[in-house]
N, C-alpha and C positions, 0 to 999 in steps of 0.2 A: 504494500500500500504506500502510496507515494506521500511525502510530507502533506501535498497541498487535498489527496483526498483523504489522510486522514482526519487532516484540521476541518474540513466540513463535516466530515461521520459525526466529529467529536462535536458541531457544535449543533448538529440535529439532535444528537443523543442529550447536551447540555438542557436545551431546549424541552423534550421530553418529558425529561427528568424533574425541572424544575415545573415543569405542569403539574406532574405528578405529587411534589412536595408543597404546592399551595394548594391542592383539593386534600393532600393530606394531614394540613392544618388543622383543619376542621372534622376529617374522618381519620383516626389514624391507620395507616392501610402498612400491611406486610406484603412483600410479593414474594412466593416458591415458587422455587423451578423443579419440575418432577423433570427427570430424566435418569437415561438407561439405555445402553445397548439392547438391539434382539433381543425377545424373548426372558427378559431381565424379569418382568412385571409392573410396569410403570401405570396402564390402566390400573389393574387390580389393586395397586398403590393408593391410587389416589380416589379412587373407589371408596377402598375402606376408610381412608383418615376422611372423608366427609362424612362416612357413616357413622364412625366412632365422634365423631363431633357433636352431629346432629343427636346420635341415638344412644350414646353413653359404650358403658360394655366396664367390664374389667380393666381397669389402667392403675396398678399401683404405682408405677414409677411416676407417671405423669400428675403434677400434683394438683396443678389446677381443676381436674377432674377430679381424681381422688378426694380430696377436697372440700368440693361438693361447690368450688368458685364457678366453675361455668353456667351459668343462670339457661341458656340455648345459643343453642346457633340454627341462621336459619340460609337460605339461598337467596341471592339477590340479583339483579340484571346485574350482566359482567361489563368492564368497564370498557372495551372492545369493541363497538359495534361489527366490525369488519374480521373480527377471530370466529370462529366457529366455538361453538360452546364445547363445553366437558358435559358429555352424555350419561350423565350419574345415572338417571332414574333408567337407562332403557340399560346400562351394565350392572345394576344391582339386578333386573329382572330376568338377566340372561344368567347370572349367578343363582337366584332362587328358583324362576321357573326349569329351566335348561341343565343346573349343576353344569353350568359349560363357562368356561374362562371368556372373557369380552373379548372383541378384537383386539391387534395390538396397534399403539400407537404408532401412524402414518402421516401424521400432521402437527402442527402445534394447538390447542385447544385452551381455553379459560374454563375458568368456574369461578364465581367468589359467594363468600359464607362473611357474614358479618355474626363475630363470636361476642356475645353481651358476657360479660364477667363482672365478679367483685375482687378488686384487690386485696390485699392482705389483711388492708385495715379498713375494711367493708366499702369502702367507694366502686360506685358502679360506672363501669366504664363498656365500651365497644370498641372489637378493634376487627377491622375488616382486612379480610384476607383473600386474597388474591394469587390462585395457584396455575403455575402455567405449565402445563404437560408437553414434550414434544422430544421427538426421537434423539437419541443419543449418536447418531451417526450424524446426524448436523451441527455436534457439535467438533465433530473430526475436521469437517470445511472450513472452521475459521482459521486455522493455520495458514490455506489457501490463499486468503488475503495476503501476505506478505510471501509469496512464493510463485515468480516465472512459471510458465507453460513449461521452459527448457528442465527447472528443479520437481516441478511435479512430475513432469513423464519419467526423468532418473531414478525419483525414490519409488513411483510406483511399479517400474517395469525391477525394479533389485527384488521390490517385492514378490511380484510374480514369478522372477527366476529362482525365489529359493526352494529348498526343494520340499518344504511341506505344500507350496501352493503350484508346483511348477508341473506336476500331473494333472491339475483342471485347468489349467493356465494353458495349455497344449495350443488348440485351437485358434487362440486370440495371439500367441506368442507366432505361432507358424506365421498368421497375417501380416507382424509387425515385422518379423524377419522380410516379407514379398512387397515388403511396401515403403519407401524411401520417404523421408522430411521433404525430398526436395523434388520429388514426384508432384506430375501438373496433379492439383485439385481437383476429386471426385467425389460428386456427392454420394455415390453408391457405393463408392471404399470409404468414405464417412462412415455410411449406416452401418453398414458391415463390420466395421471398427466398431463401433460403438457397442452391435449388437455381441460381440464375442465378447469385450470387457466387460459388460453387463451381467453376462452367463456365466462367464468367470468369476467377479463377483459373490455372484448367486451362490453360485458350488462352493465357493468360500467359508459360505454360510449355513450349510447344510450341518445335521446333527455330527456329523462322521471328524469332519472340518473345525467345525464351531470357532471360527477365526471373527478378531473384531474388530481389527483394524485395515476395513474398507471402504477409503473416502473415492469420489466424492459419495457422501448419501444419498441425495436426490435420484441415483443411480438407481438402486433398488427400492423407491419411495417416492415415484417420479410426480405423480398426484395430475395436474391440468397442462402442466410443462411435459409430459408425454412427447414424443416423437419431434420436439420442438429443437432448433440449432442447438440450442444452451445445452441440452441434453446430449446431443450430438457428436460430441467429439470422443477422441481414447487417447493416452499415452504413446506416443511413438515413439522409438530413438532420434535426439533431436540432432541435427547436422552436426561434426564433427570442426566445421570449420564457416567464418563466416554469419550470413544472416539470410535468413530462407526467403526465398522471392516471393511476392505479393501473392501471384496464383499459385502458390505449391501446397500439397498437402499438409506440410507442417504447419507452413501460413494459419490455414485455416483450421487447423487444430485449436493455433495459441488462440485464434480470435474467439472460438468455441469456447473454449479458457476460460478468455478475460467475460466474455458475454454471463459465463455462469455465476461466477465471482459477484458479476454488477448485478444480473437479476434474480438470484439467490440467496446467495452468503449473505451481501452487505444488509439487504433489507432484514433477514433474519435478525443479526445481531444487533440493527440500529432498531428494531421495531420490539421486539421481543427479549433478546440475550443483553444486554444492555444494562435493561432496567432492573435486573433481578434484584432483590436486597440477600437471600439465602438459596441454598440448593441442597436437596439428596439426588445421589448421584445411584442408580440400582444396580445392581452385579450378580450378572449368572455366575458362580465363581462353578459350580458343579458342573457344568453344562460344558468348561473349560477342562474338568478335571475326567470326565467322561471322554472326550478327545484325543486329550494326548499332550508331552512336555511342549509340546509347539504350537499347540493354542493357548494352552496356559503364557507363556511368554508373551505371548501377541495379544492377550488382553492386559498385559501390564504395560505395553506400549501403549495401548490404545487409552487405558486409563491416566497413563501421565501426559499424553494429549491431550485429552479432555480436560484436567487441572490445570493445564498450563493456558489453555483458553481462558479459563476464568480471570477475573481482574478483583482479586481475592485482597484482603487487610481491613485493617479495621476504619469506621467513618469519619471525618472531622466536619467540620463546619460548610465548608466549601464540596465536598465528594458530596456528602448528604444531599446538598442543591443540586450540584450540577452535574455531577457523574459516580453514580454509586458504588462503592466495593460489597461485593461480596462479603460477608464476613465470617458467615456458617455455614460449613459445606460437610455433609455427610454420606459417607459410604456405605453403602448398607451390601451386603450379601444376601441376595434373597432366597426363598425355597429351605430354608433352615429343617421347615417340617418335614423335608426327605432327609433329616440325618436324626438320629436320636438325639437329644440335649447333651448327654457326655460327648456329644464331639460340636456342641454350637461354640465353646471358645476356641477352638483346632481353629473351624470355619472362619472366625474372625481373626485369629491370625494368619491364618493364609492373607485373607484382603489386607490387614495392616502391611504383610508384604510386601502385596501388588501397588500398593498406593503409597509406598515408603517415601519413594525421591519426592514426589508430588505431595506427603505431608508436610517434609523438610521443605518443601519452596511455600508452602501457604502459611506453615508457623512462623517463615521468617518474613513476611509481609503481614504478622499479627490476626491473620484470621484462626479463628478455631474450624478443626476439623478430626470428625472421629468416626468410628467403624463399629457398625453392628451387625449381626448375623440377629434375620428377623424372617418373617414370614408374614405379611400385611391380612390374608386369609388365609389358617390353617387348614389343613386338607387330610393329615394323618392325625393320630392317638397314638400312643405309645402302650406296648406291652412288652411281654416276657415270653417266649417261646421256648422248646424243650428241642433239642438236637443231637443224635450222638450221645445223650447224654449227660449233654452240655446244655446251659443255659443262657439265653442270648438276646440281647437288648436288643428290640423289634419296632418298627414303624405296623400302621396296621392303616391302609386305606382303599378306595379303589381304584386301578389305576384306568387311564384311558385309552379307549381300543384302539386298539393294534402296537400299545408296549409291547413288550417281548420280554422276558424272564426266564432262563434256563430252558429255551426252546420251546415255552408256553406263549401263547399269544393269547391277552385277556381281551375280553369283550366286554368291557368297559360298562358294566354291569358285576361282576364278581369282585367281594371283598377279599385282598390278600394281607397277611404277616411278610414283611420282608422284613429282612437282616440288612440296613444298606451299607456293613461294615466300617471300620474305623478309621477317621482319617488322622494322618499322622501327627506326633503329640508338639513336633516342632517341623513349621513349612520349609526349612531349607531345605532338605533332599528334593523337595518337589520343584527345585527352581537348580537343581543342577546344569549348571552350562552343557554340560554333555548327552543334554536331555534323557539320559540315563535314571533319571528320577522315578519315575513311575511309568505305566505301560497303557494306552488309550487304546479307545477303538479306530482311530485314523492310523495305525501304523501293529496291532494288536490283532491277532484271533477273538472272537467274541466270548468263549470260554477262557479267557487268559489276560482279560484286563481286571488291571488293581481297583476300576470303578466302573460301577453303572446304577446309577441313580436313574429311577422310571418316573415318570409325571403320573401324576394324579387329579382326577375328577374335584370342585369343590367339593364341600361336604356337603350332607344333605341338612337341611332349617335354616340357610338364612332367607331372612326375607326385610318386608320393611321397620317391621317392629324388633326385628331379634337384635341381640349385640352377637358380631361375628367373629368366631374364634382367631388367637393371632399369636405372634410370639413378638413380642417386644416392639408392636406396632406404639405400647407407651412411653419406651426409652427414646425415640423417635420423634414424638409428638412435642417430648420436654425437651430436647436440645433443638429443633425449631421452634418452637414460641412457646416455650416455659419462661423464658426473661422478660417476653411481651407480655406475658399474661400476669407478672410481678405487679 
């Protein structure tokens, strides 16, 4: 990003900002950012914490609950006219009617709750909350802004050569080998480029794969921008020497590039990513561990990407107006309720390790940031099961058709005990440089990996009255607005 655009980004966002802080003079407003790579849980996240809002439930950690300070909360028009709302009422119903997980998040979304409370020393107050959900792979493309057509195609084609991605990468790789920078301009080796990195991508992302650091997003989340230039382009080897001619393919690569950059990324971050005041950040960490040592690695890339996006520390006089820090940023590890509780502190350190470098850079710009292993809606029970003789700490749920489990395939109808064994008591083997750590299904026989964690069905009763089971959806609730609700 060039001095002179980013001094206007900065002084739309200034501008923004400062709208935002004289309507919140008079209302005082929080803004979350829910985000999460794939299949993290970011819906069912923010599902539950307006339910648990609205509708109570068990929260000891959480104290303004516990408590008994929060007077209600209720739903209000979001502040957005132009965002598409957060579709609480139709994903609680597809959770109660259905027992079926919501879509997953493809866009960015609002909702806002104005929380009535009392503070400590009984004065009643409101504080309006404003939560913004939107995919975690958008937030891979703000590095983009400050990086050449020529440094995106290098770091992404190293990526595609290596050799956990370089067997889906086949197709799209053969292209980019038969296709020169400085070849006249084709829109049909355009599409054709685009459509293999895309697919590529894709298989990236597949269970076997489970890789998380694949920008740009809009790639696999393309939404109305479908089939459009901006979308258009692929990485190519950029000329070796030199500056590519006006009509050559590379040409119109970088302009595909820069086009995305301007009608994507910037608006995101000046419109939305901007304004945040906090964030939880979701983590499939299981989903990583299911794979293999070289998904696990590339989501710790992917996650110090993400942090390093942020523009995290604490607020002074002047940020609070005109350009806000981050200041509380949480890691949560989701899906907790496919490990028994003796391994939810393993889980959370595993994530403290993924997010290590990217803790060290947000403590030292004074933001707080911490890691939970949590579950927004529980899906298991825990039991005890008899084996060999042996006795054995068990999840108990049902899983969804077509898991697979020791050559059974459930029908997502039958309740099972599984054992989802234990994960290790300290994370560094699992982060061996010599990926020798442990054994996934991307490089693994299916009888012979060290993991396989299976999904499961919600449970069955929630509905609009119930409070919905959770695992430390209140530790969660109090390191975002426990200090607000002081």
């Amino acid at each position: 990003m060039t001095g002179l655009t980013r001094a206007i980004e900065d002084a739309r966002i200034a501008f923004a900002t400062l709208a935002d802080r004289v309507d919140g003079l008079a209302h005082p407003t929080l803004r979350i950012g829910v985000t999460g790579l794939s299949r993290a849980g970011k819906t069912i996240f923010t599902t539950a914490l307006v339910h648990a809002l609205m509708r109570g439930g068990r929260m000891p950690v959480f104290e303004a609950m516990q408590s008994g300070r929060i007077a209600r909360a209720v739903l209000e028009p979001q502040p957005d006219d132009a965002v598409p709302r957060f579709a609480y009422e139709a994903h609680l119903a597809t959770l109660a009617a259905d027992r079926a997980w919501p879509a997953s998040t493809t866009r960015v979304s609002e909702l806002r709750l104005a929380v009535r409370y009392a503070t400590p020393r009984g004065t009643e107050r409101t504080l309006t909350l404003d939560l913004v959900d939107y995919p975690g792979e958008w937030l891979l493309d703000l590095p983009l802004l400050d990086m050449s057509y020529a440094d995106f195609a290098r770091q992404s084609l190293a990526l595609a050569r290596a050799p956990a991605r370089a067997g889906v990468a086949g197709p799209y790789l053969a292209m980019v080998a038969a296709r020169h920078a400085d070849a006249l301009a084709d829109e049909s080796h355009a599409r054709e480029l685009a459509r293999l990195f895309t697919a590529y991508l894709a298989a990236c992302r597949t269970e076997k794969l489970a890789m998380s650091l694949l920008p740009p997003g809009r790639f696999l989340m393309p939404g109305d921008l479908e089939g459009s230039p901006a979308l258009t382009f692929a990485p190519i080897d950029p000329p070796a020497l030199g500056t590519m001619a006006a009509n050559s393919l590379g040409a119109m690569m970088e302009r595909r590039f820069e086009a995305y950059k301007n009608a994507v990324v910037r608006p995101f971050f000046r419109t939305h990513f901007a304004r945040l005041d906090r964030q939880i950040v979701l983590v499939d960490a299981l989903s990583a561990l299911n794979a293999g040592p070289a998904a696990l690695t590339d989501l710790e890339r992917a996650l110090d990407g993400i942090l390093a996006a942020f523009r995290t520390g604490r607020n002074g006089f002047a940020s609070t107006l005109f350009r806000p820090r981050i200041d509380k940023v949480l890691f949560a590890a989701t899906k907790a309720d496919h490990l028994h509780h003796s391994s939810h502190d393993r889980l959370e350190a595993i994530l403290a390790r993924l997010v290590e470098r990217a803790h060290a850079r947000a403590h030292g710009h004074g933001a707080a940031l911490d890691v939970v292993a949590l579950a927004a809606i529980r899906a298991t029970r825990e039991a005890q099961v008899r084996r060999n003789g042996e006795t054995l700490d068990a999840i108990v749920g049902t899983p969804e058709q077509g898991q697979e489990a020791g050559g059974h395939v459930f029908d997502g109808a039958e309740e099972v005990a599984v054992f989802p064994g234990d994960l290790p008591e300290t994370p560094d083997a699992l982060f061996d440089p010599s990926g020798a750590g442990f054994r996934g299904i991307a490089s693994a026989p299916a009888g012979e990996v060290d993991f396989r964690f299976l999904k499961f069905r919600p449970p069955a009763g929630i509905g609009a009255g119930a409070a919905i089971p959770h695992i430390r959806l209140d530790r969660a609730l109090e390191f975002l607005l426990g200090d607000r609700l002081a």
